[in-house]
PADRENRO-67191 format. One record per residue (C-alpha): x negated, y negated, z; residue number from 1; residue in one letter. Coordinates in steps of 0.02 Angstrom, whole numbers, always signed. Layout:
N
<rec east="X" north="Y" up="Z" n="NUM" res="A"/>
...
//
This chain:
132
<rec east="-517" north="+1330" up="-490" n="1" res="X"/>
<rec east="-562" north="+1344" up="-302" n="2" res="X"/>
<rec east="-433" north="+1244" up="-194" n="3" res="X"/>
<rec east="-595" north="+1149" up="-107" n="4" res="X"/>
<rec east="-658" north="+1097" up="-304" n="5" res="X"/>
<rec east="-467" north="+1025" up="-344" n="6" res="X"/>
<rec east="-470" north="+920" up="-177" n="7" res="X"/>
<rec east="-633" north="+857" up="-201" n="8" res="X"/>
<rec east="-573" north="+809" up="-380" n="9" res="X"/>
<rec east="-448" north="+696" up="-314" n="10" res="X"/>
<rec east="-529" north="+525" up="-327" n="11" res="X"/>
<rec east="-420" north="+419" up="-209" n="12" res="X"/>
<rec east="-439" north="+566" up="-79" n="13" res="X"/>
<rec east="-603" north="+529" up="-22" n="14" res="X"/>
<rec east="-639" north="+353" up="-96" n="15" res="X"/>
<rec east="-493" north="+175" up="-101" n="16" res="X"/>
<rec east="-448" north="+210" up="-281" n="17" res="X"/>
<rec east="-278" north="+145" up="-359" n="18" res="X"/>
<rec east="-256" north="+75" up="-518" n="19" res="X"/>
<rec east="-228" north="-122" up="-576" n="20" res="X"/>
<rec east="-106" north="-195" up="-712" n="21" res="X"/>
<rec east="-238" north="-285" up="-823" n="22" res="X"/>
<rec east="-61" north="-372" up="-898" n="23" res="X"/>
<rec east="-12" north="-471" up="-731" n="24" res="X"/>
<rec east="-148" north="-414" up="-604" n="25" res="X"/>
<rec east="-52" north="-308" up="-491" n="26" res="X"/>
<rec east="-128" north="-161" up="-396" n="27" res="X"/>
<rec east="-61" north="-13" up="-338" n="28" res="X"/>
<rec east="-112" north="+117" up="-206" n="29" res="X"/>
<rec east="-86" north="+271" up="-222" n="30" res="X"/>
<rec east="-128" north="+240" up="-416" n="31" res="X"/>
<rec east="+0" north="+245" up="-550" n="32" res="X"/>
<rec east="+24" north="+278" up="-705" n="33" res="X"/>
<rec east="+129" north="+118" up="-759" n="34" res="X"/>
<rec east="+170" north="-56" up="-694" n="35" res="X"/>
<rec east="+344" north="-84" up="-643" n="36" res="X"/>
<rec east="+339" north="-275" up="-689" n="37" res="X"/>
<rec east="+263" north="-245" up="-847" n="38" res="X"/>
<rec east="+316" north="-79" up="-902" n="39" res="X"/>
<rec east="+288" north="-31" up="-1062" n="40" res="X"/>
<rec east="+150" north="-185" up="-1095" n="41" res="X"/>
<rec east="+55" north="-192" up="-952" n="42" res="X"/>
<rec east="-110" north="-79" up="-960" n="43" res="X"/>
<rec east="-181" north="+11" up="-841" n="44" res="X"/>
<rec east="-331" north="+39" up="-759" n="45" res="X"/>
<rec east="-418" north="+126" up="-622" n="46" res="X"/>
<rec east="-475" north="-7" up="-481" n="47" res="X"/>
<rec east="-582" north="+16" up="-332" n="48" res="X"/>
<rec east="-538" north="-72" up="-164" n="49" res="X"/>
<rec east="-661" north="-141" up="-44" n="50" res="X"/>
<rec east="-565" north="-60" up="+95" n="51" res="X"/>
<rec east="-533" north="-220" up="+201" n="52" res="X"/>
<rec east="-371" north="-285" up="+247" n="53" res="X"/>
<rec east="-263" north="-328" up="+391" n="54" res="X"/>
<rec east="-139" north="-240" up="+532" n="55" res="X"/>
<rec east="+51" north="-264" up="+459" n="56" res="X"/>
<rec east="+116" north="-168" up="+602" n="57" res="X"/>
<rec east="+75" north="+8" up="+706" n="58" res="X"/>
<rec east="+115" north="+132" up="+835" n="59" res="X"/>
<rec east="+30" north="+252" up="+965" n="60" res="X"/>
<rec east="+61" north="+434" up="+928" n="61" res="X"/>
<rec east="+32" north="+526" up="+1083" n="62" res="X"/>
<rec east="+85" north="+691" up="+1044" n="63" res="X"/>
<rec east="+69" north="+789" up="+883" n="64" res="X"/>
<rec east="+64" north="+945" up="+812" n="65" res="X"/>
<rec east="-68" north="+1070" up="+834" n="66" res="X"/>
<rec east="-168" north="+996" up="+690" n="67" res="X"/>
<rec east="-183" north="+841" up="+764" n="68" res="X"/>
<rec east="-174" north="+881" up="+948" n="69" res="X"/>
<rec east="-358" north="+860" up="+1007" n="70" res="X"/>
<rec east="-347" north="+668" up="+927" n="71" res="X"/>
<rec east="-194" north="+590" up="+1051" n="72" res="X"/>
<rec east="-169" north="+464" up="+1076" n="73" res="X"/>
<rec east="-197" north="+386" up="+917" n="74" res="X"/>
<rec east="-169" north="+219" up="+795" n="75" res="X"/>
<rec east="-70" north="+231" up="+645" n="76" res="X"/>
<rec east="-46" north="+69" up="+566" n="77" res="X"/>
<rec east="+36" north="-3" up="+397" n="78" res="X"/>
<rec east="-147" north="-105" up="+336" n="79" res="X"/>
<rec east="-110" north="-201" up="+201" n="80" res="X"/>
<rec east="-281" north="-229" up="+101" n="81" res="X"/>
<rec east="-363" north="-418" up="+42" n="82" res="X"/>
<rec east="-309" north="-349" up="-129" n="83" res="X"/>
<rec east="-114" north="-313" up="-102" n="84" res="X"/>
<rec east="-67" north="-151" up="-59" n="85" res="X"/>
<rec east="+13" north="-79" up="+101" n="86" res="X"/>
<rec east="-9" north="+94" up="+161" n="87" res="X"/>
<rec east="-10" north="+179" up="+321" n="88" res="X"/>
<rec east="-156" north="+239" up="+381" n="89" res="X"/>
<rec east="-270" north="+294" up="+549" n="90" res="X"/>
<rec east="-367" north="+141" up="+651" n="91" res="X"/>
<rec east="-509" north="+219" up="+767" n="92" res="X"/>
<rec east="-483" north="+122" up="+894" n="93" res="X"/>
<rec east="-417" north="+124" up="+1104" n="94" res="X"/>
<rec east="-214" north="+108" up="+1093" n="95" res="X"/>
<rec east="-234" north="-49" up="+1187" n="96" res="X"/>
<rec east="-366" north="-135" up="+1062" n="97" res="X"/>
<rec east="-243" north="-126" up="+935" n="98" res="X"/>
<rec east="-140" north="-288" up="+870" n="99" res="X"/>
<rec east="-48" north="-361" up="+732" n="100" res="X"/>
<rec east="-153" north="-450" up="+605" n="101" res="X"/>
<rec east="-290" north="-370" up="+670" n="102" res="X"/>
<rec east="-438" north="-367" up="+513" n="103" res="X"/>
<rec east="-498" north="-168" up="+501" n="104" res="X"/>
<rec east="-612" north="-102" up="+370" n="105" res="X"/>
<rec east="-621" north="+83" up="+282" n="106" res="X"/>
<rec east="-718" north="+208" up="+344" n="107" res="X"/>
<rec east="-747" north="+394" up="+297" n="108" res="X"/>
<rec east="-691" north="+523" up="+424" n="109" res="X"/>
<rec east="-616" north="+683" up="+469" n="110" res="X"/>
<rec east="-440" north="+707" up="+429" n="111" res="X"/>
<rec east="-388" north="+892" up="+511" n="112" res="X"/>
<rec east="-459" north="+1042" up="+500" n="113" res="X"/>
<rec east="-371" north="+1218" up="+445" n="114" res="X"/>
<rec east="-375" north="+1327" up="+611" n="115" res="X"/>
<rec east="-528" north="+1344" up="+743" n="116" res="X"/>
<rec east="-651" north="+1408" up="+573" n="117" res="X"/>
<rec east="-558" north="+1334" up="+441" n="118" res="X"/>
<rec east="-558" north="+1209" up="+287" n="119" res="X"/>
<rec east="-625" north="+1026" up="+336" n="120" res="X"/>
<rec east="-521" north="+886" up="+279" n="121" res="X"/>
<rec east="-592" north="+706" up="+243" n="122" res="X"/>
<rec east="-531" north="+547" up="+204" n="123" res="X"/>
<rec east="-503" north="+358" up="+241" n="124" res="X"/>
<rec east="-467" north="+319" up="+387" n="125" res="X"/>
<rec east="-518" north="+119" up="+469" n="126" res="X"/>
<rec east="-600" north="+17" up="+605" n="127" res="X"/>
<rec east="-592" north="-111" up="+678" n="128" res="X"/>
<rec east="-699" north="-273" up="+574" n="129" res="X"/>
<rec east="-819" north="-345" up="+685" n="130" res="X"/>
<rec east="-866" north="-474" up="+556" n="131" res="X"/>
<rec east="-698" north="-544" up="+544" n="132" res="X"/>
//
């Protein structure tokens, strides 16, 4: 199998997929395979965020490696989402705009890119929510 086809394959690579404990309601992203509450009677299932949540905390990264270089400064920020999980992610935003409890939505973007004629990485990345 082509590396490209397995990436693409990878559900919560390109969409806000986790999984939910249908036992006590808990959610998890990245998905898993069990529910540490519930172990061996919770049941799981694959869940779908929205993509909106909230600014937990974040910092400027100015300078990176070569992957990343053309992109500094930018956000990286802990979001936690309206349906419980935390995860650190990039806001596309100006350094300054950015703020604790700030509400951001999902977007799909460019991640990094292999080399000047390389492989094209995508994924979630999030805004600012203007309807917040």
């Amino acid at each position: 199998m082509p590396v490209a086809r397995f990436w693409r394959k990878i559900p919560q690579r390109y969409n806000l997929v986790g999984t939910e404990c249908t036992t006590c309601g808990r959610r998890f992203f990245p998905p898993r395979t069990f529910c540490p509450d519930c172990r061996r009677t919770g049941v799981i299932e694959d869940h779908t965020f929205e993509g909106k949540g909230t600014v937990v905390t974040h910092t400027v990264i100015r300078s990176a490696s070569d992957q990343f270089s053309q992109q500094t400064p930018y956000v990286l920020a802990i979001i936690k989402l309206d349906e419980g999980p935390q995860f650190t992610a990039q806001v596309i935003c100006l350094p300054e705009e950015i703020r604790i409890g700030m509400r951001v939505k999902s977007v799909f973007r460019k991640v990094a890119t292999e080399g000047n004629s390389g492989v094209i990485y995508y994924g979630t990345k999030f805004v600012p929510d203007e309807q917040s």
